[in-house]
TORPA-4810 file (N, C-alpha, C, O; in nm, 3 decimals):
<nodes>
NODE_1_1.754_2.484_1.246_1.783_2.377_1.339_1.870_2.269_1.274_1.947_2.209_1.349_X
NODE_2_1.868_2.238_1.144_1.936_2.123_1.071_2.087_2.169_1.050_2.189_2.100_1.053_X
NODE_3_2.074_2.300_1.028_2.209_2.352_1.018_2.303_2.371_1.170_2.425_2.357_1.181_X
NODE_4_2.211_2.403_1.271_2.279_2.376_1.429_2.328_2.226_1.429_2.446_2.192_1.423_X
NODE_5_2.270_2.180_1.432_2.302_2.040_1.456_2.405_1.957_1.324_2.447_1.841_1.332_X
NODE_6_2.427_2.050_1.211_2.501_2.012_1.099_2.468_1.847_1.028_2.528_1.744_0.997_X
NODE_7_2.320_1.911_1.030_2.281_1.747_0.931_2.260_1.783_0.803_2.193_1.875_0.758_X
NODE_8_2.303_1.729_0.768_2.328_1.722_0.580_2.203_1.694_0.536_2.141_1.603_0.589_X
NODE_9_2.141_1.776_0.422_2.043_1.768_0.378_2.026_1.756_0.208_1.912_1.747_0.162_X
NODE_10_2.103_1.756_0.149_2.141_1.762_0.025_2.121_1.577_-0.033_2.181_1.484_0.022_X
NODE_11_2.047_1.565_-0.124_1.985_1.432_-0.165_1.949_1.361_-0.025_1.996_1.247_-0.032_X
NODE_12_1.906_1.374_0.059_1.808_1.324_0.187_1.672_1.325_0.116_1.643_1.400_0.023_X
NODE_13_1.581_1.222_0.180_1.454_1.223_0.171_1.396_1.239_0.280_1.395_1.162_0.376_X
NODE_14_1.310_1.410_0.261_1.270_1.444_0.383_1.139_1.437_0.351_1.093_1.437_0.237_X
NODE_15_1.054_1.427_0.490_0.901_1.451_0.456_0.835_1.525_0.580_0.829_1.483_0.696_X
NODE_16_0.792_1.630_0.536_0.738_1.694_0.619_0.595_1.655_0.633_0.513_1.612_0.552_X
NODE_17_0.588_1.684_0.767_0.383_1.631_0.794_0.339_1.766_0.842_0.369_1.810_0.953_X
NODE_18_0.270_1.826_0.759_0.224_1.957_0.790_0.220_2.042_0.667_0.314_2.041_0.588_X
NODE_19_0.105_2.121_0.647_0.142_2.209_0.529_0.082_2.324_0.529_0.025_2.356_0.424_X
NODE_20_0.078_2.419_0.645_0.057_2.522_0.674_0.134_2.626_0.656_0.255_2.617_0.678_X
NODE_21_0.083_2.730_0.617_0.167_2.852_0.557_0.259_2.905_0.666_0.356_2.960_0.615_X
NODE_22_0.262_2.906_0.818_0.370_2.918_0.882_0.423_2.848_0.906_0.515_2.900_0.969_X
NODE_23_0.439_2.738_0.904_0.536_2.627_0.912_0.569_2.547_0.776_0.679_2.550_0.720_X
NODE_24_0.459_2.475_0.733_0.484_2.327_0.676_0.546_2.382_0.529_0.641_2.315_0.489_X
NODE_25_0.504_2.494_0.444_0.533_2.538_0.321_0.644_2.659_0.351_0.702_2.681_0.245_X
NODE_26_0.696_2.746_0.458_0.786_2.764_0.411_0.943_2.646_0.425_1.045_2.661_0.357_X
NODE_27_0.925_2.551_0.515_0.989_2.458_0.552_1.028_2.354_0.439_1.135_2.296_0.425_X
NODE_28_0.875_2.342_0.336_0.901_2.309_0.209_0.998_2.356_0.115_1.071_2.297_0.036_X
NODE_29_0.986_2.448_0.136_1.088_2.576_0.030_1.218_2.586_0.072_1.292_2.618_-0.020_X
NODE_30_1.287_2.564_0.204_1.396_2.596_0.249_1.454_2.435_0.253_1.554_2.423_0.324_X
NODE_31_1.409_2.314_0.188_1.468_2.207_0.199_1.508_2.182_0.033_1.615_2.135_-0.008_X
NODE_32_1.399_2.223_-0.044_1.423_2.222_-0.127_1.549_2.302_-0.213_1.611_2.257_-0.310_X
NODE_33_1.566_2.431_-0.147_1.652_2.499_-0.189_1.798_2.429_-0.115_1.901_2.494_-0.135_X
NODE_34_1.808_2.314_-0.040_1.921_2.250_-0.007_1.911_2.132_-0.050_1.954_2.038_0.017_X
NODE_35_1.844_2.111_-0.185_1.881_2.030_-0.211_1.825_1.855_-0.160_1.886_1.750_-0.180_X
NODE_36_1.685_1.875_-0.090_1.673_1.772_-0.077_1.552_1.723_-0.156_1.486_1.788_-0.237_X
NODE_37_1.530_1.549_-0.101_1.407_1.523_-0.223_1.277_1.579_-0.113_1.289_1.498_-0.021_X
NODE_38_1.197_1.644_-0.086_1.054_1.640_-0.024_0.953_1.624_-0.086_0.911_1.679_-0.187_X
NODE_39_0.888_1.499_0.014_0.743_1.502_0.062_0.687_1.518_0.116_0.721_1.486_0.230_X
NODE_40_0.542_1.581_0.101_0.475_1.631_0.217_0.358_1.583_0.210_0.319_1.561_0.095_X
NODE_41_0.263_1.552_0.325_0.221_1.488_0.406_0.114_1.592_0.470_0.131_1.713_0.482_X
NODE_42_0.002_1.520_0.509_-0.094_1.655_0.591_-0.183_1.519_0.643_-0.160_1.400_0.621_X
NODE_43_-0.316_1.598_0.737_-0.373_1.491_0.810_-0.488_1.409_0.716_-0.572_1.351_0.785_X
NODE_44_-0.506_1.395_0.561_-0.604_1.328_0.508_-0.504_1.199_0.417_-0.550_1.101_0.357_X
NODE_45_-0.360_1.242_0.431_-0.278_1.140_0.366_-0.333_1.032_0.440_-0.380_1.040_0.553_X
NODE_46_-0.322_0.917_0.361_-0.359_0.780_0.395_-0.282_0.642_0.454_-0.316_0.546_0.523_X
NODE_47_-0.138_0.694_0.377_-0.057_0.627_0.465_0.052_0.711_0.498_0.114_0.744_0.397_X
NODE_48_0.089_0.747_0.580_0.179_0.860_0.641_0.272_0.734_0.679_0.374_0.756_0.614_X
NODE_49_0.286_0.644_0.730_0.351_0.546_0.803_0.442_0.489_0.721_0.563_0.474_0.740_X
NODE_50_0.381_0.461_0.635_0.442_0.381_0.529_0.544_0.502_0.413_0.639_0.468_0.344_X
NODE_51_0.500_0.606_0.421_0.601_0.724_0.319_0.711_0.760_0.420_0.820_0.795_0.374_X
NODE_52_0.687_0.754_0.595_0.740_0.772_0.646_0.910_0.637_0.654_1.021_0.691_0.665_X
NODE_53_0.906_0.549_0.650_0.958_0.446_0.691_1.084_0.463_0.590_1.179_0.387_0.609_X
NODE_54_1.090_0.565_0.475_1.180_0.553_0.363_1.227_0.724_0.399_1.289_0.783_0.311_X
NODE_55_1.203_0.776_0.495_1.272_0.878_0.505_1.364_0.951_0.592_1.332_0.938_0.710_X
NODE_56_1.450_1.011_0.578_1.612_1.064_0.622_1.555_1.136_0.713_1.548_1.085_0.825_X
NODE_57_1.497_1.273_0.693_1.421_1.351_0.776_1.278_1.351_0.813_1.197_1.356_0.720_X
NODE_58_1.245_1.346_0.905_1.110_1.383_0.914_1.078_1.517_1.022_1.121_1.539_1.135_X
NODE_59_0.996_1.584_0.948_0.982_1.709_1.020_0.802_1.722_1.036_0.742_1.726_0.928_X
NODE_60_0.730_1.729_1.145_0.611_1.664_1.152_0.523_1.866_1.248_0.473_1.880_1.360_X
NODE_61_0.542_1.959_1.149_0.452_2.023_1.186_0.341_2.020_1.156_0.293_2.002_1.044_X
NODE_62_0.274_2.042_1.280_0.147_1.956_1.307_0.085_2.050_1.436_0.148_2.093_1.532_X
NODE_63_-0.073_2.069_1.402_-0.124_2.074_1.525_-0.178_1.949_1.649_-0.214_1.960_1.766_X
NODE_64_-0.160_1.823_1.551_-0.248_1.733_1.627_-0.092_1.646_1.677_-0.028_1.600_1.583_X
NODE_65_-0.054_1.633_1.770_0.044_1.600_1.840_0.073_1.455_1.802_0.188_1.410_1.796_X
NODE_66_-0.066_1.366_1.771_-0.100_1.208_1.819_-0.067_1.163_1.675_-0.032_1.045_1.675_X
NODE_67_-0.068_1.230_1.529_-0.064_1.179_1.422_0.074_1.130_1.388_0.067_1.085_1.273_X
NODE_68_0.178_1.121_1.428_0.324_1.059_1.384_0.389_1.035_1.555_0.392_1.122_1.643_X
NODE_69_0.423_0.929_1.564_0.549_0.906_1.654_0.664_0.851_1.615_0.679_0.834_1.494_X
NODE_70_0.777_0.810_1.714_0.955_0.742_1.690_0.915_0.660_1.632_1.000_0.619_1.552_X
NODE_71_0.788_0.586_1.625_0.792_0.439_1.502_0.781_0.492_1.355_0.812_0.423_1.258_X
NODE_72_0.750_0.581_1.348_0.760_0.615_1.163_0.899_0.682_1.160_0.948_0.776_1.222_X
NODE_73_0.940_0.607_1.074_1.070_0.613_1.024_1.158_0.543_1.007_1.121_0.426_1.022_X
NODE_74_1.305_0.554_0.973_1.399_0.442_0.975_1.466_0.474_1.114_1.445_0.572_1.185_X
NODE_75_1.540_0.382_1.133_1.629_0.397_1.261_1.706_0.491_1.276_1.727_0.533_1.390_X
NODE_76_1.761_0.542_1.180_1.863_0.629_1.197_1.800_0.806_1.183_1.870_0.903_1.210_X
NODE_77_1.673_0.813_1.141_1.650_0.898_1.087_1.639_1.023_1.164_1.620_1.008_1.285_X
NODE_78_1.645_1.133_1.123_1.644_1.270_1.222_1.529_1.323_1.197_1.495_1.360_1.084_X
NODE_79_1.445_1.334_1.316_1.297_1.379_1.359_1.318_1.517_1.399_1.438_1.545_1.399_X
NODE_80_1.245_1.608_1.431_1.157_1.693_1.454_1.031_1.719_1.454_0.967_1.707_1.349_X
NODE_81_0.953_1.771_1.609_0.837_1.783_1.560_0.830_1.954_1.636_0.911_2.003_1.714_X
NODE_82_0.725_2.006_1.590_0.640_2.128_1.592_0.508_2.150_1.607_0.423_2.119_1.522_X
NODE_83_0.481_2.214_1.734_0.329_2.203_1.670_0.304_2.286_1.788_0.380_2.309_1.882_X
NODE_84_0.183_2.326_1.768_0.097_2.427_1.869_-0.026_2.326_1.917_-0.065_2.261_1.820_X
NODE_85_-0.102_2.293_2.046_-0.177_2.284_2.085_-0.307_2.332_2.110_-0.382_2.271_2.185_X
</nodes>
């Protein structure tokens, strides 16, 4: 999807919220291999809000829909979310 949309990912600080073996870790692996800085994030992190607010990407796979919204982050930043119900 980052590559459809041609967003540059190379020294970005992305943080993924999710770290599940079909999503959140291979998503880990394929940012890293472009080059970006990641952090990741799951539902016992403590401040998600605040790691969020310093980052380029945020990619928020997730089953719980309610744990991240458009306020975490910077203004400019490119979101995605994922998740199953």
């Amino acid at each position: 999807m980052l590559e459809e949309y041609n967003i540059e990912t190379e020294g970005k600080n992305a943080v993924i919220i999710g770290r599940s073996n079909i999503v959140g870790k291979p998503l880990i692996q394929c940012l890293l291999q472009k080059n970006a800085t990641v952090t990741v994030c799951h539902s016992k992190t403590k401040n998600i809000k605040e790691i969020t607010k310093n980052a380029d990407i945020i990619i928020a796979a997730l089953r719980k829909s309610k744990i991240c919204n458009r306020r975490y982050g910077k203004r400019w930043s490119c979101s995605n979310r994922c998740w199953n119900k």
